[in-house]
C-alpha positions as CSV (number, residue, x, y, z in Angstrom):
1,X,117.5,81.9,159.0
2,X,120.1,79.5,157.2
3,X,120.8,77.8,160.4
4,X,117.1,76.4,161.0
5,X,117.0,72.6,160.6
6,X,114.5,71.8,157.6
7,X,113.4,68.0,157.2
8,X,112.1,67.4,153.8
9,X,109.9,64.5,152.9
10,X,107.0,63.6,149.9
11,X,103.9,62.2,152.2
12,X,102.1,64.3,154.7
13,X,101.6,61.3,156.4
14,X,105.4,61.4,157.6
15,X,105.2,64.7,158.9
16,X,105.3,64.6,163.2
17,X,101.9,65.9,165.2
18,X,104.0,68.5,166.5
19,X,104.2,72.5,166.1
20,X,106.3,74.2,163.3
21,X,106.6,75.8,160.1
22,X,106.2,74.1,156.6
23,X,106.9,75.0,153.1
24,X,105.4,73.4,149.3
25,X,108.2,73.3,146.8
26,X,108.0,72.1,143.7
27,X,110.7,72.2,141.4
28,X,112.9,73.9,143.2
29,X,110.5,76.7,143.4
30,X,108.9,77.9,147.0
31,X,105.0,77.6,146.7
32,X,104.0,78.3,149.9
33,X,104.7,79.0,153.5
34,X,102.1,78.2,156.1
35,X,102.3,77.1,160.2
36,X,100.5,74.7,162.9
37,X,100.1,73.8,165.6
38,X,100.0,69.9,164.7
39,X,102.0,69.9,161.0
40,X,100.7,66.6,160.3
41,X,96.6,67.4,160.5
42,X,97.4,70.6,159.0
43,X,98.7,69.0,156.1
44,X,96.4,66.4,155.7
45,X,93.5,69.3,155.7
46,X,95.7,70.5,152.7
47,X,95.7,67.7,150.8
48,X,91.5,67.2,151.9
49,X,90.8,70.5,150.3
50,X,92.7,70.3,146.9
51,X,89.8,67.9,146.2
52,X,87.2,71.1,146.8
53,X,89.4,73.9,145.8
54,X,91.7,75.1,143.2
55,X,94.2,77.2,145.2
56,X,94.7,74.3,147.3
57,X,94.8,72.0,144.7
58,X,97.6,74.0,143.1
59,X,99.7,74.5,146.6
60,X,100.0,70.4,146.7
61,X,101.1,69.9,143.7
62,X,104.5,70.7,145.4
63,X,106.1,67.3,145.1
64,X,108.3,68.1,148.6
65,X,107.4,69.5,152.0
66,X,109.9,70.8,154.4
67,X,109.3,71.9,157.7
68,X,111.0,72.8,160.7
69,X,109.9,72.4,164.4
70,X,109.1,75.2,167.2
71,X,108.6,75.1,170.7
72,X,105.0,77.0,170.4
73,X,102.8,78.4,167.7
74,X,104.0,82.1,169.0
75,X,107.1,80.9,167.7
76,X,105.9,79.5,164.6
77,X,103.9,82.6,164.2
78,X,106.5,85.2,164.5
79,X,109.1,82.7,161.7
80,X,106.1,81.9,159.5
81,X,105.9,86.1,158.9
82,X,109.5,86.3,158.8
83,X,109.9,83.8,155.9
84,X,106.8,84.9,154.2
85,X,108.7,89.0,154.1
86,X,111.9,87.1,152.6
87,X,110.5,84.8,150.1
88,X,107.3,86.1,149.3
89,X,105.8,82.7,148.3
90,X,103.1,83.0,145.0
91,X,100.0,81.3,147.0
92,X,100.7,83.1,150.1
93,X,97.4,86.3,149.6
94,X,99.9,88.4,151.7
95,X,101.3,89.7,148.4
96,X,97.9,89.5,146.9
97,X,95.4,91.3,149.1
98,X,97.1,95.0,151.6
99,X,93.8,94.8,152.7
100,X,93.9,92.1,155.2
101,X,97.1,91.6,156.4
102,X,99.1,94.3,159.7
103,X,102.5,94.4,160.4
104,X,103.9,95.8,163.7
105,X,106.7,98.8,163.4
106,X,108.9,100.3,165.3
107,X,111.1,102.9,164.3
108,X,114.2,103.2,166.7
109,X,115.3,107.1,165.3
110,X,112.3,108.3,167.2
111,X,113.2,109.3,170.7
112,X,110.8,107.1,172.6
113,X,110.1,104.0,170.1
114,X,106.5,103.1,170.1
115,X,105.5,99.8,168.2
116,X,102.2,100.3,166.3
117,X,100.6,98.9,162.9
118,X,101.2,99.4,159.7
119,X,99.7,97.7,156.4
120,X,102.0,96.5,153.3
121,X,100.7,99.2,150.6
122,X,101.6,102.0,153.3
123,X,105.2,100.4,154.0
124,X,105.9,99.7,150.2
125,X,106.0,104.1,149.7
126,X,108.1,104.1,152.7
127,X,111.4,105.0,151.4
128,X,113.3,103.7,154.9
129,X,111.2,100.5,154.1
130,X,112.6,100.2,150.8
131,X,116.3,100.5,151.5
132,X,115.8,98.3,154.6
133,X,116.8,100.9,157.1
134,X,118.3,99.1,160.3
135,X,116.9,101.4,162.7
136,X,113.2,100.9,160.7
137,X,111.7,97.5,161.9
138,X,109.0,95.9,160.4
139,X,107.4,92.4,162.2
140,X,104.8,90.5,160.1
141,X,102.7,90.1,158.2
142,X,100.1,88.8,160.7
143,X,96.5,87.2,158.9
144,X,94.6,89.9,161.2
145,X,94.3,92.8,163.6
146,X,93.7,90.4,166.4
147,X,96.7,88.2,166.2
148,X,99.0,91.5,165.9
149,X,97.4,92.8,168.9
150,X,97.7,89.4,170.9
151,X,101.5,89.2,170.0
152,X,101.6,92.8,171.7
153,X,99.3,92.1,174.1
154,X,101.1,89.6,175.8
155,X,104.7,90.9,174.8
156,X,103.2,94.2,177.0
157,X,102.8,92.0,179.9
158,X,106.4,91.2,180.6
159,X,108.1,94.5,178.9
160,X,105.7,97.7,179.5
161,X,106.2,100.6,176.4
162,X,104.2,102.9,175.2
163,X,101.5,102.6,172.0
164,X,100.0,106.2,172.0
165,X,99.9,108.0,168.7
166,X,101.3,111.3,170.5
167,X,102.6,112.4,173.6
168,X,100.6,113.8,175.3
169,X,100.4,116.6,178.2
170,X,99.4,113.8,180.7
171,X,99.9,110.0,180.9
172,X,97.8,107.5,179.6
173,X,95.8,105.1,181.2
174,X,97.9,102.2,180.6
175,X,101.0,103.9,183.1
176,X,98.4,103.0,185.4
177,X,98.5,99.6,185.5
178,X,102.0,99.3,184.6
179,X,101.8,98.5,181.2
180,X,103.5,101.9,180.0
181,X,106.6,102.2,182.3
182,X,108.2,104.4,182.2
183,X,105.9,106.2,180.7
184,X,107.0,108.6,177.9
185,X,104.8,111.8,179.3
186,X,106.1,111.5,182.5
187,X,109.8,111.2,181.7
188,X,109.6,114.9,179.7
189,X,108.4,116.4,183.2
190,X,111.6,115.3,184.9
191,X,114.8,116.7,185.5
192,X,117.6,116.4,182.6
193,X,119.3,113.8,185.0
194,X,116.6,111.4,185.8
195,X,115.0,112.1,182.2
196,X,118.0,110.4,180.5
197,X,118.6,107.8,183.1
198,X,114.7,107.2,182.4
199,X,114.9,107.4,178.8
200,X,117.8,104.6,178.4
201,X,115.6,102.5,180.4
202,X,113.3,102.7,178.1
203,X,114.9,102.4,175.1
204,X,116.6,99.5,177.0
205,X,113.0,97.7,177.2
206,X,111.9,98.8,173.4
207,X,115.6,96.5,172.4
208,X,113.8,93.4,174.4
209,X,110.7,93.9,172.8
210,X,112.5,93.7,169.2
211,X,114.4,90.7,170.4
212,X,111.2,88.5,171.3
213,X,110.0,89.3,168.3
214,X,112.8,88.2,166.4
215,X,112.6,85.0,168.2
216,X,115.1,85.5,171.0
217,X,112.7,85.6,174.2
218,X,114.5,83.6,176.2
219,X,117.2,85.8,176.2
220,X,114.8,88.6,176.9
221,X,113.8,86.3,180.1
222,X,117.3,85.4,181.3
223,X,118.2,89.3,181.9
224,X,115.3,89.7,183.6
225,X,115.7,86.6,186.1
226,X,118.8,88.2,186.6
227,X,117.1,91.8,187.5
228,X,114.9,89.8,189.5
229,X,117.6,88.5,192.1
230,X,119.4,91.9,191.9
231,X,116.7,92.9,193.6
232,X,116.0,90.1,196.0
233,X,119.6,91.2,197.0
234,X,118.3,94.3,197.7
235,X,115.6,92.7,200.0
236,X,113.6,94.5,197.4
237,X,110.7,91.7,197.4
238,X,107.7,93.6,195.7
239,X,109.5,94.4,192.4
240,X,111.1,91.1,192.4
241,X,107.9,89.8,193.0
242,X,106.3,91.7,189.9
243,X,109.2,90.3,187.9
244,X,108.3,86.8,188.7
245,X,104.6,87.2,188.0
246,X,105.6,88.8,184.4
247,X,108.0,85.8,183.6
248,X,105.5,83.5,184.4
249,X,102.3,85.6,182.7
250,X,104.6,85.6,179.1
251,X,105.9,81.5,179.7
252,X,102.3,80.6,179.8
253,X,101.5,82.8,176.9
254,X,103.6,81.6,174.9
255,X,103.4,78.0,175.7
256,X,99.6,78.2,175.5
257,X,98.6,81.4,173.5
258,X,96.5,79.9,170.3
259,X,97.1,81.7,167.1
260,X,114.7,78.8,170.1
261,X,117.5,74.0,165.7
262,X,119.0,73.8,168.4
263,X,121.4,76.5,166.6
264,X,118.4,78.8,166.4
265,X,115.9,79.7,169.0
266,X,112.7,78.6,167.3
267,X,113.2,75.0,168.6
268,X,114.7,74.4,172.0
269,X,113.2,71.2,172.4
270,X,116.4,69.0,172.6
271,X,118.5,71.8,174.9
272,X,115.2,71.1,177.1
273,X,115.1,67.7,177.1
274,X,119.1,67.3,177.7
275,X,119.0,69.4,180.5
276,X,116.3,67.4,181.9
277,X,117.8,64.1,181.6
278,X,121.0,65.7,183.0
279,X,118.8,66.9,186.6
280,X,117.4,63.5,186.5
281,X,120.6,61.6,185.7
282,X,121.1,61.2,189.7
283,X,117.7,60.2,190.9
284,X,117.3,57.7,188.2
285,X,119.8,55.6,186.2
286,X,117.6,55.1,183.1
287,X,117.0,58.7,182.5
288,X,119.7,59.3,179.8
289,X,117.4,57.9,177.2
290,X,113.9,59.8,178.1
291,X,112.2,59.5,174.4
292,X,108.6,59.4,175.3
293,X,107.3,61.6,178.3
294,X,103.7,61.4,179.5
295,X,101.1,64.4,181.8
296,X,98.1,63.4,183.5
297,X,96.0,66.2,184.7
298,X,92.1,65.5,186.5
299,X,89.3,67.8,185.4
300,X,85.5,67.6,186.8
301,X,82.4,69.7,187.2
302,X,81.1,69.9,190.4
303,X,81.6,66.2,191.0
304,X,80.3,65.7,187.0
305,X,81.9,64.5,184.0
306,X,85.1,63.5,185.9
307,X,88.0,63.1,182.8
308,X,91.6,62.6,182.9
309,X,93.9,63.6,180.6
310,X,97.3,62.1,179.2
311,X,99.3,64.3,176.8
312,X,102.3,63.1,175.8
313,X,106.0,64.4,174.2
314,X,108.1,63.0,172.0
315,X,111.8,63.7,171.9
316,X,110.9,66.8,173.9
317,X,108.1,67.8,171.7
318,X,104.5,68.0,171.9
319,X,102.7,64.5,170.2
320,X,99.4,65.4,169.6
321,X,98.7,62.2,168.0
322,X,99.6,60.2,170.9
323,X,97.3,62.5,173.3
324,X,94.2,59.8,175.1
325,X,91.7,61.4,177.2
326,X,89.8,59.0,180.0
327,X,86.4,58.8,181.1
328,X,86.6,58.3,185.0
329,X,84.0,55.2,185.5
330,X,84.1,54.6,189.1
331,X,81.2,57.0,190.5
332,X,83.0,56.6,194.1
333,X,85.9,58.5,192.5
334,X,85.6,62.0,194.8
335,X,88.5,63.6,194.1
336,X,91.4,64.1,192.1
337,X,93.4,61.2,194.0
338,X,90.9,59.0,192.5
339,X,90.4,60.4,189.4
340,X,94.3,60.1,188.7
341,X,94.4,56.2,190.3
342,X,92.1,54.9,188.1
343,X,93.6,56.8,185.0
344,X,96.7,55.7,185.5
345,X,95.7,51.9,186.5
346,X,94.2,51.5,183.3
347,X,97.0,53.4,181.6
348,X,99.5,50.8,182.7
349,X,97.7,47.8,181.8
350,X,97.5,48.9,178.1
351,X,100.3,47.6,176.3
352,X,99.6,48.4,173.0
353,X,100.4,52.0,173.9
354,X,104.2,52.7,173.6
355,X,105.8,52.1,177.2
356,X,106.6,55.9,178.5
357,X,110.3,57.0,179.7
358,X,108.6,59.2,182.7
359,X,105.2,60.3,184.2
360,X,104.7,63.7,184.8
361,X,101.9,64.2,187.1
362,X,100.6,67.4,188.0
363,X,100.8,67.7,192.0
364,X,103.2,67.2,194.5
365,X,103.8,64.6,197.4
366,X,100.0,64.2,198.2
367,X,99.3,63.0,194.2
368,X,102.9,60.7,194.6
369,X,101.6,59.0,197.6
370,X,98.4,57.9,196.6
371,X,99.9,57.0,193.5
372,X,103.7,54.8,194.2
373,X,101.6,51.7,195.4
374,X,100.2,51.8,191.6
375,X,104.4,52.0,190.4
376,X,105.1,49.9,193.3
377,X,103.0,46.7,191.4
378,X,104.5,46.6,188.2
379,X,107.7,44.5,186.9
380,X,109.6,47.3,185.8
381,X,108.0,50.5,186.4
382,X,108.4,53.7,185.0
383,X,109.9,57.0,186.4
384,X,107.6,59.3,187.6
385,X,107.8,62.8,189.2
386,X,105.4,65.1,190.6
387,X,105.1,68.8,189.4
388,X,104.1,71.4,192.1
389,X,103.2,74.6,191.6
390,X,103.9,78.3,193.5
391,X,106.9,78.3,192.4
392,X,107.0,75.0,190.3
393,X,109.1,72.7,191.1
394,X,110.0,69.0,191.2
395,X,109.0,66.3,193.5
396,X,110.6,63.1,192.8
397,X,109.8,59.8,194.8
398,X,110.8,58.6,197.7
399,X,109.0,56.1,200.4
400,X,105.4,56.3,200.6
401,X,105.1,55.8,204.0
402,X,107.5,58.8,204.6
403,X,107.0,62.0,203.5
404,X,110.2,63.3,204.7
405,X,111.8,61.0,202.0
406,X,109.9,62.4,199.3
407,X,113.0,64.8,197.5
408,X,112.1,68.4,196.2
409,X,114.2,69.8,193.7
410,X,114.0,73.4,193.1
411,X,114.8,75.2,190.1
412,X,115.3,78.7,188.5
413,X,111.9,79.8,186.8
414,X,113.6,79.8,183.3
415,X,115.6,76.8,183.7
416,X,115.0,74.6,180.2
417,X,114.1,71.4,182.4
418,X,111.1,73.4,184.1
419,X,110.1,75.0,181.0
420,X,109.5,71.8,179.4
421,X,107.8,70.1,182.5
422,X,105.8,73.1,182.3
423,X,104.8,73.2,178.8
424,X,103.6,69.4,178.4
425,X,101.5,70.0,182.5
426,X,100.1,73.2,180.4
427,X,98.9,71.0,178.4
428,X,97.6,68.6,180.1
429,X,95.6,70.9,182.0
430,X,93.7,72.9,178.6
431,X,93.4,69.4,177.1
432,X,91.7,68.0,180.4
433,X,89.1,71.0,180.4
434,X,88.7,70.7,177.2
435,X,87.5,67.4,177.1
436,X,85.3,68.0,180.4
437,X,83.8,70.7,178.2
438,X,82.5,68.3,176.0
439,X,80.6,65.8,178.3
440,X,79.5,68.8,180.3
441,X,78.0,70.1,177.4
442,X,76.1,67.0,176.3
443,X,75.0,65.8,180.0
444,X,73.3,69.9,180.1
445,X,71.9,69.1,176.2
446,X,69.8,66.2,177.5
């Protein structure tokens, strides 16, 4: 935990609109450990309520905030409960209230681990609690019984295991679907041989769920791309087809789920955005100095409430204070094409926004077509891509009148420069429904 990069400042209002963790100190003394998803609005609604209330009133009085910076707020969930179990901050209720707050255990001397919940005043008689017993992890404390079960939830999704209570004399529902394999009842009813080659496996899969919750899933994901194309090798397409569809089922959960420093996995962001600008480098000169990246993604309602969205990153992280939605105002604008052309028209002739390094627009050669001539008109454009989907990869441009010289550059599905495309196109696409939400909701009110 030493090696996460803190930044320390006095005024919320220099905190970034990005996600992470953040601490209250005062005196040298740890107040209070809290996350979000945008640090800066987070902390502002701190410093709005100290006015109203006087627990709040007495976590500001910290005269230095530090925080550090995550990738996602599954991220900053999993740290926040980490560094709330180590320093067990005064005007965290954790410590106050056993009530409320779960924490998820797994305890690696039984034969088959099964993660399951726990709360604090049952783990504090725990004597392998106490003497912080290696093989007896604890995860948490989560605020509720939902956010635990959404962290397993979509943990489950990637790496089945079991949850039962018991074993029982026949397997559960969940080794069904898949989500408990192999399944601990059915690996008793085998022979010795294949029981213990079934039984490492999954112990195997209990070690990767520990390590995404510890903050290591991309390690977690790199052994399993490299399962994947042992089995491709194999020409066995269907469960290197399952493996693709769980990789991509967790990356979206992750990215998107609402609840790794570089040295340490909880902030990737500059790996990501150096390995972008490095697969860039030789399409484009001026991509060694991307800073500012821009998504647009079109959203409508049956041909109503037509909205575009831009989100936008900053040094490879989410901006939320730089996010602008618009309001399509051409009623001939029939489709996304059109949508996206008149965003981005009026886009480019603002500028008092800050002039973006690249466009990132969700599509492929189609959306670049109908969109160069727009490029094509200014002084000194900027570089823009085109992000398909199923698998995801890049499109970057070529001639408009030749779609042969559009290039396509395919990628690994946990490569660091798709992961951040992805993440920032993710967004785009909740923040475009989002907003369609909205006017669809008052046009239906009237």
């Amino acid at each position: 935990m030493s090696q996460l990069l803190w930044h320390t400042i006095h005024d919320f209002h220099d905190a970034p609109s990005t996600c992470g963790v953040y601490e209250y100190w005062q005196k040298g003394q740890l107040l209070y450990i809290g996350k979000a998803v945008n640090l800066k609005a987070r902390l502002s609604s701190h410093a709005q309520n100290a006015r109203l209330d006087a627990k709040e009133a007495a976590i500001v009085a910290g005269e230095t905030i530090k925080y550090t910076l995550c990738d996602s707020e599954f991220i900053a969930l999993m740290l926040e409960a980490e560094l709330i179990r180590s320093h067990m901050p005064p005007h965290n209720r954790v410590w106050k209230d056993d009530k409320t707050y779960l924490y998820i255990v797994i305890d690696l001397v039984d034969p088959f681990p099964r993660p399951h919940f726990g709360r604090a005043h049952d783990l504090r008689q725990n004597p392998r609690f106490i003497k912080k017993d290696k093989k007896f992890r604890v995860f948490g404390p989560f605020p509720n019984s939902y956010i635990a079960e959404e962290v397993l939830r979509g943990i489950r999704r990637l790496v089945p295991f079991c949850m039962a209570k018991n074993i029982g004399k026949h397997a559960c529902f969940y080794s069904r679907i898949g989500l408990c394999h192999p399944c601990p009842t059915n690996i008793l009813k085998l022979a010795p041989k294949e029981s213990d080659l079934q039984k490492k496996q999954y112990q195997t899969q209990l070690k990767q769920v520990i390590k995404i919750l510890d903050g290591q899933d991309s390690s977690v994901i790199k052994d399993l791309n490299r399962q994947m194309q042992q089995y491709a090798r194999k020409l066995d397409f269907e469960n290197a087809l399952k493996i693709r569809q769980n990789i991509a089922r967790f990356t979206h959960f992750v990215t998107s789920q609402q609840f790794h420093d570089m040295p340490l996995a909880y902030d990737q962001s500059p790996a990501r955005l150096q390995a972008l600008q490095h697969t860039l480098s030789p399409y484009h000169h001026q991509t060694c100095a991307i800073q500012r990246i821009e998504c647009y993604d079109a959203s409508h309602s049956a041909l109503h409430d037509s909205v575009v969205s831009m989100t936008v990153m900053t040094d490879g992280r989410l901006d939320r204070g730089q996010y602008r939605r618009f309001k399509i105002k051409n009623p001939q604008a029939r489709s996304d094409f059109d949508r996206l052309d008149e965003a981005i028209s009026r886009r480019l002739k603002n500028k008092t926004w800050p002039k973006p390094d690249l466009i990132v627009i969700d599509g492929g050669i189609p959306q670049l077509r109908r969109l160069q001539p727009i490029f094509d008109k200014q002084a000194d454009p900027p570089f823009f891509l085109g992000l398909a989907k199923h698998p995801d990869r890049l499109i970057l441009p070529g001639d408009s009148r030749k779609v042969s010289n559009y290039i396509t550059v395919k990628l690994p599905s946990d490569d660091p420069c798709l992961l951040l495309l992805g993440q920032i196109r993710d967004e785009a696409h909740r923040f475009a429904n989002s907003y369609r939400k909205i006017l669809e909701s008052k046009r239906t009110k009237l």
